[in-house]
C-alpha positions as CSV (number, residue, x, y, z in Angstrom):
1,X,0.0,0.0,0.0
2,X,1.3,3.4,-1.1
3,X,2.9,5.5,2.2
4,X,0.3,8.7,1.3
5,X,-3.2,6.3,0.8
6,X,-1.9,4.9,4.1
7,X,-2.2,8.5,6.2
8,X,-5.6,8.8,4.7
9,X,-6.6,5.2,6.0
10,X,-5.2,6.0,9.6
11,X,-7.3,9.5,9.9
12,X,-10.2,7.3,8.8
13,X,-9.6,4.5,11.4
14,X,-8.8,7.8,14.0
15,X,-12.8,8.9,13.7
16,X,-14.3,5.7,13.7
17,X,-12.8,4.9,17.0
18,X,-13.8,8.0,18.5
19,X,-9.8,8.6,19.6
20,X,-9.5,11.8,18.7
21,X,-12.4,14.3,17.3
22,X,-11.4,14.7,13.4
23,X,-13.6,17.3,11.7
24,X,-15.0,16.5,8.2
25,X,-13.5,18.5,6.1
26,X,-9.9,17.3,7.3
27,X,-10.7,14.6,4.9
28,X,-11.2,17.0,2.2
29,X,-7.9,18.3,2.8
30,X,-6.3,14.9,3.0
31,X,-7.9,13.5,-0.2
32,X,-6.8,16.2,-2.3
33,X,-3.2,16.0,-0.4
34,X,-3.1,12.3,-1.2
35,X,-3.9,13.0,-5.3
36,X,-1.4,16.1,-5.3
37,X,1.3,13.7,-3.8
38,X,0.1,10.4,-4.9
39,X,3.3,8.3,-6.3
40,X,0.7,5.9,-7.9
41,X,0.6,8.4,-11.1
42,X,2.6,10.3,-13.6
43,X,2.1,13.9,-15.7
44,X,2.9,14.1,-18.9
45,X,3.7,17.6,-20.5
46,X,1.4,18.0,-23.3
47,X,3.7,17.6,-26.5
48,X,2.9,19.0,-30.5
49,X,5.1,19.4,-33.1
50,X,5.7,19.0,-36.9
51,X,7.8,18.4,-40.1
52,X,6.8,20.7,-43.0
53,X,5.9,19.4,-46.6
54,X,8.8,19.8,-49.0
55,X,8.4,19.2,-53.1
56,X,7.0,16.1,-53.5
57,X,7.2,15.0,-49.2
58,X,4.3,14.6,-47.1
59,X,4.4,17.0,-44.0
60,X,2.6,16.2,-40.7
61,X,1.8,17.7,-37.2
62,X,1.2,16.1,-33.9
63,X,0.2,16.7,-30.6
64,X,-0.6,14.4,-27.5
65,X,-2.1,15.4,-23.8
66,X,-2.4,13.3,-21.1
67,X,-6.1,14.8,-20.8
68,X,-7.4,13.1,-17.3
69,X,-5.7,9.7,-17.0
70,X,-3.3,9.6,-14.6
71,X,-0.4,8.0,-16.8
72,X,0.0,8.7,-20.0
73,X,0.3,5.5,-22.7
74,X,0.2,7.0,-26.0
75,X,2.7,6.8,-28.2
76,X,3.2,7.8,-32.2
77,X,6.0,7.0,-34.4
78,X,6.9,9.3,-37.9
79,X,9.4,7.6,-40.5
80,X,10.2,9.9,-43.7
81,X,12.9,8.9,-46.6
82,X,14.1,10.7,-48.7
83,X,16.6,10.3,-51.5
84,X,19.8,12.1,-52.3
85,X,17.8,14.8,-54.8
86,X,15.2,15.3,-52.1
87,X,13.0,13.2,-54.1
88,X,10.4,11.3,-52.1
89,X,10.9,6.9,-51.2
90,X,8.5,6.1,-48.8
91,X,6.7,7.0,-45.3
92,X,5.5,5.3,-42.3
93,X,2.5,6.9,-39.9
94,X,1.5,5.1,-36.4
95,X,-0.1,5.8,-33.1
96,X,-0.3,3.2,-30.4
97,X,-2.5,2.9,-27.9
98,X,-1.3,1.5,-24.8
99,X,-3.4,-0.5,-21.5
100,X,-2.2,-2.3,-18.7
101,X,1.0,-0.8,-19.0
102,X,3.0,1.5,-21.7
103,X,5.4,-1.0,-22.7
104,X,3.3,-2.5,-25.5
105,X,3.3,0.6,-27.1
106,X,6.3,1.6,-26.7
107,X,7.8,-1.2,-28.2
108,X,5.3,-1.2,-31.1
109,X,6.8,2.5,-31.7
110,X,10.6,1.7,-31.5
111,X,10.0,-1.7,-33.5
112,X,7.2,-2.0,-35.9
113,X,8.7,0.7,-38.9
114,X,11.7,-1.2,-38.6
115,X,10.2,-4.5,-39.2
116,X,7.8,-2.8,-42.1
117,X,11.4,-1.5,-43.5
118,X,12.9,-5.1,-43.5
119,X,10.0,-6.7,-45.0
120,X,9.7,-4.2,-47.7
121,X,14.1,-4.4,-48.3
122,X,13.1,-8.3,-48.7
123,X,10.9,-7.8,-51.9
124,X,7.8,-7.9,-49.9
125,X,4.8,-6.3,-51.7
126,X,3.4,-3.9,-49.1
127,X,0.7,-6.0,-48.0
128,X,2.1,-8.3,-47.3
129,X,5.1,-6.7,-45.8
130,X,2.7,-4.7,-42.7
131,X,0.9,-8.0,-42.0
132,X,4.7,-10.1,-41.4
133,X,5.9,-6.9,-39.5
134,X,3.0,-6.6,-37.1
135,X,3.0,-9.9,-36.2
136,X,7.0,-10.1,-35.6
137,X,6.1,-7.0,-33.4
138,X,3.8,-8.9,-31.3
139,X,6.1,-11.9,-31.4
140,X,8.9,-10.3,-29.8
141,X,7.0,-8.1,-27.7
142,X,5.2,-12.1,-26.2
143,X,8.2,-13.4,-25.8
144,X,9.7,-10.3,-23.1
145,X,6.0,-10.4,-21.6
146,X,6.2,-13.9,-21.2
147,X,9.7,-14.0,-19.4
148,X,9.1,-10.1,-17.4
149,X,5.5,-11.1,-16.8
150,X,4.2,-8.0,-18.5
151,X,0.6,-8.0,-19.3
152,X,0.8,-4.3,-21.2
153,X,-1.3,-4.1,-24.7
154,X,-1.3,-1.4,-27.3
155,X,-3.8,-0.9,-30.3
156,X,-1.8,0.1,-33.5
157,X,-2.8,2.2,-36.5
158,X,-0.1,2.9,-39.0
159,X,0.0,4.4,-42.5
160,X,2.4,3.5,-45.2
161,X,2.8,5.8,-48.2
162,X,5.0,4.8,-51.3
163,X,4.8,6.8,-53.6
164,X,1.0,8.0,-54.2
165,X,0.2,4.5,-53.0
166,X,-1.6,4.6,-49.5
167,X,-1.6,1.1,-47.1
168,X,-3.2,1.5,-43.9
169,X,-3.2,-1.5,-41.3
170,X,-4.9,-1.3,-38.3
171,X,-5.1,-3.7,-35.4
172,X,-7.9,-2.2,-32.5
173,X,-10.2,0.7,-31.9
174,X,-7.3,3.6,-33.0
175,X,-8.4,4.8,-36.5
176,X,-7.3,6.4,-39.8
177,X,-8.7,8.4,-42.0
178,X,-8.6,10.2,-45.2
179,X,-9.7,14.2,-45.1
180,X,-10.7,15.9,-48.5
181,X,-10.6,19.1,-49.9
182,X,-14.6,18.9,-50.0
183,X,-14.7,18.2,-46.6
184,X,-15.4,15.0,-46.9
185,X,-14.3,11.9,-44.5
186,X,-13.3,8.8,-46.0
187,X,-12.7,6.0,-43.1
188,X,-9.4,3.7,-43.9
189,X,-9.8,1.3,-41.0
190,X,-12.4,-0.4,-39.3
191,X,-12.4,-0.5,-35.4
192,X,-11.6,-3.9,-34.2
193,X,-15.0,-3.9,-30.9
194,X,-15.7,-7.4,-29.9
195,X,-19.4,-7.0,-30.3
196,X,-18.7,-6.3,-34.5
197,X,-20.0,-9.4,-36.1
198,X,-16.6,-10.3,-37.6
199,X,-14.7,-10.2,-34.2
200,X,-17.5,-11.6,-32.5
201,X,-17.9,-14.5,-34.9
202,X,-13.6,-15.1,-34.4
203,X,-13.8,-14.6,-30.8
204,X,-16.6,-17.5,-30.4
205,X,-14.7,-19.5,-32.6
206,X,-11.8,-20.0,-30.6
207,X,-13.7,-20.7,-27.5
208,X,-13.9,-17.2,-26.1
209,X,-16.9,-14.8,-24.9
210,X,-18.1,-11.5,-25.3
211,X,-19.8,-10.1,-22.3
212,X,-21.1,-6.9,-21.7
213,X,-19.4,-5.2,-18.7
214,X,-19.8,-1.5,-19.2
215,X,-19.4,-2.5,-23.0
216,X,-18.6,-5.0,-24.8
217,X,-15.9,-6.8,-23.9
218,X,-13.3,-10.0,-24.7
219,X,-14.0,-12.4,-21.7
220,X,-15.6,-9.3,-20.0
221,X,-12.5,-7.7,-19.9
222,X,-10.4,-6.1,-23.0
223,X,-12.9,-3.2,-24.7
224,X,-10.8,-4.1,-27.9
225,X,-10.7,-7.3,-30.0
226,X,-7.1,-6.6,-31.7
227,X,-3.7,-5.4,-31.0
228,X,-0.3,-6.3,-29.5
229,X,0.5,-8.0,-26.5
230,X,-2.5,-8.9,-23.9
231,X,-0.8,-12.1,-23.3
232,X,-3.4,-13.2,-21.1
233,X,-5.8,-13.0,-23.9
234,X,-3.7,-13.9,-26.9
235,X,-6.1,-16.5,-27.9
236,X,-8.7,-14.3,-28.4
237,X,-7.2,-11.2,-29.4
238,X,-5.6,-11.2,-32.3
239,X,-2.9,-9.1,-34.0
240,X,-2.9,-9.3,-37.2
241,X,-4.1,-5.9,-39.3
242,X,-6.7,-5.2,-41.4
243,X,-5.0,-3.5,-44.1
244,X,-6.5,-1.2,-47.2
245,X,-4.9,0.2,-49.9
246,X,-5.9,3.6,-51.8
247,X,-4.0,5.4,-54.5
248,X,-4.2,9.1,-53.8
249,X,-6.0,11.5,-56.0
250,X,-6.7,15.2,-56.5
251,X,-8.6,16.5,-53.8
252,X,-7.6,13.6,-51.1
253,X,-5.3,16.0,-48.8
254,X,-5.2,15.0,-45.4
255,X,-4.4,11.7,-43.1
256,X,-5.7,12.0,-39.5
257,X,-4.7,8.8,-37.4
258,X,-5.8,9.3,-33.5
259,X,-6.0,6.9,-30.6
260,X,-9.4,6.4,-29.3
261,X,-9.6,9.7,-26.9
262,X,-10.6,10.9,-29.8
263,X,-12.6,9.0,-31.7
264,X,-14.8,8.8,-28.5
265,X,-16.1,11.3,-28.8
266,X,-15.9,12.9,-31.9
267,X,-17.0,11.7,-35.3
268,X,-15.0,11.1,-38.6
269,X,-17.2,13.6,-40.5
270,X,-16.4,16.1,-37.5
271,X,-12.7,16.0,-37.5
272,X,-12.8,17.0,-41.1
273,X,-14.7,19.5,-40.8
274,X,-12.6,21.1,-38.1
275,X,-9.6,20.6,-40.5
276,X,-11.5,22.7,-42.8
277,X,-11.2,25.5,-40.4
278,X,-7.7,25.1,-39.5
279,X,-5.0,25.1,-42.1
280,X,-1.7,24.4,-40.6
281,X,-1.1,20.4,-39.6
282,X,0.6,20.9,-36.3
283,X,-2.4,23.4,-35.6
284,X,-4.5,20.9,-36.5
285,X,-3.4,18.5,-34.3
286,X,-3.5,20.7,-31.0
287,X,-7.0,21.7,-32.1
288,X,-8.5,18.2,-32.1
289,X,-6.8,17.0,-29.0
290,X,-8.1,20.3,-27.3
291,X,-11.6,19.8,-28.6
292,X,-11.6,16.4,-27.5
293,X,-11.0,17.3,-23.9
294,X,-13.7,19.6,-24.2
295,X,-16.7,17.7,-25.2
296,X,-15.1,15.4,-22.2
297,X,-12.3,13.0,-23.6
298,X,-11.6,10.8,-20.3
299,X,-8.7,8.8,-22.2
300,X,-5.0,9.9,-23.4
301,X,-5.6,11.5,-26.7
302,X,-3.1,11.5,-29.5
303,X,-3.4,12.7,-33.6
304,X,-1.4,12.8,-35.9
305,X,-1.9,15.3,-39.1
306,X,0.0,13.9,-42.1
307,X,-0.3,16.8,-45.0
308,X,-0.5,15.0,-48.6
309,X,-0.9,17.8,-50.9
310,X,2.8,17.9,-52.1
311,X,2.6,14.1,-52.9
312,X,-0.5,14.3,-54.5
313,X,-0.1,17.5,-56.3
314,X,4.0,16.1,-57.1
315,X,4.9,19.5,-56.0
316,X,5.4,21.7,-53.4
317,X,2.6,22.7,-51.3
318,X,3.4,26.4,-51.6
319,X,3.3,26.5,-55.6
320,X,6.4,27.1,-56.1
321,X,9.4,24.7,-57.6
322,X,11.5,26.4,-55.7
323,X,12.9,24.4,-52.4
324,X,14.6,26.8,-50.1
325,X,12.6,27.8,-46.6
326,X,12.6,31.1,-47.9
327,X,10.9,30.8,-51.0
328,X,8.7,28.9,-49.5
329,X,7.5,31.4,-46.6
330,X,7.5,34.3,-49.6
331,X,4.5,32.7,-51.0
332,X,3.1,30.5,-48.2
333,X,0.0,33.1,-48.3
334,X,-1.4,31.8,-51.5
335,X,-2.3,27.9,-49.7
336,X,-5.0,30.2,-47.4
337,X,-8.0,28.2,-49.5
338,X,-6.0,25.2,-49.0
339,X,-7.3,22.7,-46.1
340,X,-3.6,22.1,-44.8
341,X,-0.9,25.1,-44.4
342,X,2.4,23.7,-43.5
343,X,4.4,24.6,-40.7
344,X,6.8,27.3,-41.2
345,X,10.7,26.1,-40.8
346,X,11.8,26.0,-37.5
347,X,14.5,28.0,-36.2
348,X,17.7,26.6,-36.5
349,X,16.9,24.1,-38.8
350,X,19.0,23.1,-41.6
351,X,18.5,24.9,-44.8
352,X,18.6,21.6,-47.2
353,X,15.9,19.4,-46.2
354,X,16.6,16.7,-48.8
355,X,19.6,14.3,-47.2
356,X,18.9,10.8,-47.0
357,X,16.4,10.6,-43.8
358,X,14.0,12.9,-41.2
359,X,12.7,10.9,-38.3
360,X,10.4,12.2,-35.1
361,X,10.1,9.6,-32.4
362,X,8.5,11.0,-29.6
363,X,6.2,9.8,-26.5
364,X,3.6,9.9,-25.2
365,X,-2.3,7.0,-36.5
366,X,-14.0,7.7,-53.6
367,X,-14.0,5.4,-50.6
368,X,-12.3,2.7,-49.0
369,X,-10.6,0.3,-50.9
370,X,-9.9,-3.6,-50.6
371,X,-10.3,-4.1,-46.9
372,X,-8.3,-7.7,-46.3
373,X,-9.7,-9.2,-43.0
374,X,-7.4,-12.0,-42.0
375,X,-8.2,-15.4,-41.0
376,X,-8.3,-16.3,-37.1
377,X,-5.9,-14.4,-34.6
378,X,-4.4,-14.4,-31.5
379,X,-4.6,-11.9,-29.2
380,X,-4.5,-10.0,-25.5
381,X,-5.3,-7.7,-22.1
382,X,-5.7,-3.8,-20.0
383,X,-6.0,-0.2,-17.6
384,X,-8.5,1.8,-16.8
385,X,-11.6,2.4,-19.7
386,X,-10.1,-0.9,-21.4
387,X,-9.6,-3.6,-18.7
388,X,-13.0,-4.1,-16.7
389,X,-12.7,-3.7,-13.1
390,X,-9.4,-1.7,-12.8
391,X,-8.9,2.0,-11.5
């Protein structure tokens, strides 16, 4: 028992008994000592950032609040190559989810690009590629749960962009989707509930339940039927992706990937319209998270704001050929009508933006096309909103 619960416990035990005369609002005071000192919780600084677009190179924005957990178990993870002429290879786009624990996620965001990266260097087509990586994720994240006895899970949404071709794989209830210039939202995953027909029929199928505890739930405890980790309920809760592919076309100008904090409570259809209103990605990002905690978030909340105009317009976002910063401020004024402004440079950074690699790892993812559901699963566990009974 933590040493500051304990003092609470003893006043308690002190009126009962009728030892000494406590007045009630000394356990006002106390409470609100314990939570101001309690050890059993972190805080988080509230973090947002961002990468301009260059000629041809997706930009994005992020931002992540703690909001009113008391840890903080979101994580994202940004990967963008370039070539030697600045030209454009390939990107990789994720947010993780973490319960029970932050290490599931963590690990999905130190690990999972890599793996994606080795599978594609092996001749993998990209399909193909996200579905071998997630599951080496969760392979090697099993086998240090199994021998630390961790039972930390993380949902996973990433986005893989080659080119103008878009994969997205998804494996729980974080979500990706595709903002237009029309305003239009176009989902690119599915959240993985255990009362969706699909999971439900899986989950039955391997001899597990879905009870209704608070809502639906594996085994009345995991509020998510896919992801990494959850050792405990591997059996049952798979993590292998869905994955979709979409080619980019005029008009398609924004990815928004966000844990569920904020799809809670906010609609796909209302997150692009508040893009709509707000034109610069990192912006963008702060506004949702802010918005979220407003209409009364009670989860960690994490987006990420990945700007696709220069990819699809193979150009830069500014209208201009030219590549410098400061061409590109001279005429940032005429992307105004546009629904994503990039962030200006920062200061201090490098002038050339083109050599071989930018990469942000930082703490804390016409309609949809070919959706691949996988056969069976295996699967896992949780805090809080996701694991029943926990506090």
């Amino acid at each position: 028992m933590k040493l500051e619960w304990a003092g609470f416990i003893v006043l308690y035990l002190v009126s009962v008994t009728g030892v000494i005369r406590v007045p009630p609002w000394a356990f006002i005071v106390m409470f609100f000592l314990t939570k101001l000192f309690s050890s059993g919780s972190e805080k988080f600084p509230d973090e947002d950032g961002g990468e301009p677009a260059a000629q041809g190179v997706p930009g994005f924005g992020y931002s992540l609040v703690q909001g009113r957990r008391d840890y903080m178990e979101d994580f994202f993870h940004t990967q963008v190559d370039v070539g030697k002429g600045g030209e454009h290879l390939r990107s990789f786009f994720g947010v993780f989810d973490g319960h029970s624990g932050k290490k599931a996620a963590a690990w999905a965001k130190e690990r999972l690009q890599q793996l994606v990266w080795q599978e594609l260097d092996k001749g993998r087509e990209p399909k193909a590629a996200l579905r071998a990586a997630f599951l080496a994720a969760d392979a090697e994240f099993l086998h240090r749960a199994n021998r630390e006895f961790l039972s930390d899970g993380s949902t996973v949404t990433t986005a893989l962009l080659i080119g103008k071709d878009l994969y997205v794989a998804n494996a729980g209830d974080s979500r990706t989707i595709l903002c237009r210039g029309d305003g239009h939202a176009v989902p690119l995953s599915e959240d993985h509930k255990p009362d969706r027909p699909s999971e439900r029929r899986r989950i039955v199928a391997a001899g597990g339940q879905v009870i209704f505890v608070g809502c639906a739930r594996v085994n009345g405890v995991l509020a998510t039927s896919r992801g990494f980790g959850d050792k405990d309920l591997k059996k049952w809760v798979s993590a292998e992706p869905e994955v979709t592919h979409r080619t980019l076309q005029q008009g398609d100008e924004a990815l928004v990937l966000a844990s569920d904090g904020l799809w809670d409570v906010m609609t796909n259809a209302e997150v692009a319209a508040k893009l709509r209103h707000e034109p610069n990605p990192r912006e963008a990002a702060k506004l949702l998270t802010r918005v979220a905690l407003r209409l009364g978030s009670m989860d960690n909340v994490t987006a990420l704001v990945v700007d696709l105009r220069a990819v699809v317009n193979d150009k830069s976002p500014f209208h201009s050929r030219a590549t410098s910063p400061a061409s590109a401020a001279s005429s940032s004024s005429s992307t105004k009508n546009l629904l994503l402004q990039p962030s200006p440079p920062r200061e201090g950074a490098p002038r050339e933006a083109s050599q071989a690699r930018r990469e942000t790892v930082l703490e804390s993812p016409p309609g949809l096309v070919s959706i691949s559901p996988p056969e069976g699963g295996d699967g896992a566990g949780l805090r809080s909103r996701k694991r029943g009974l926990a506090v």
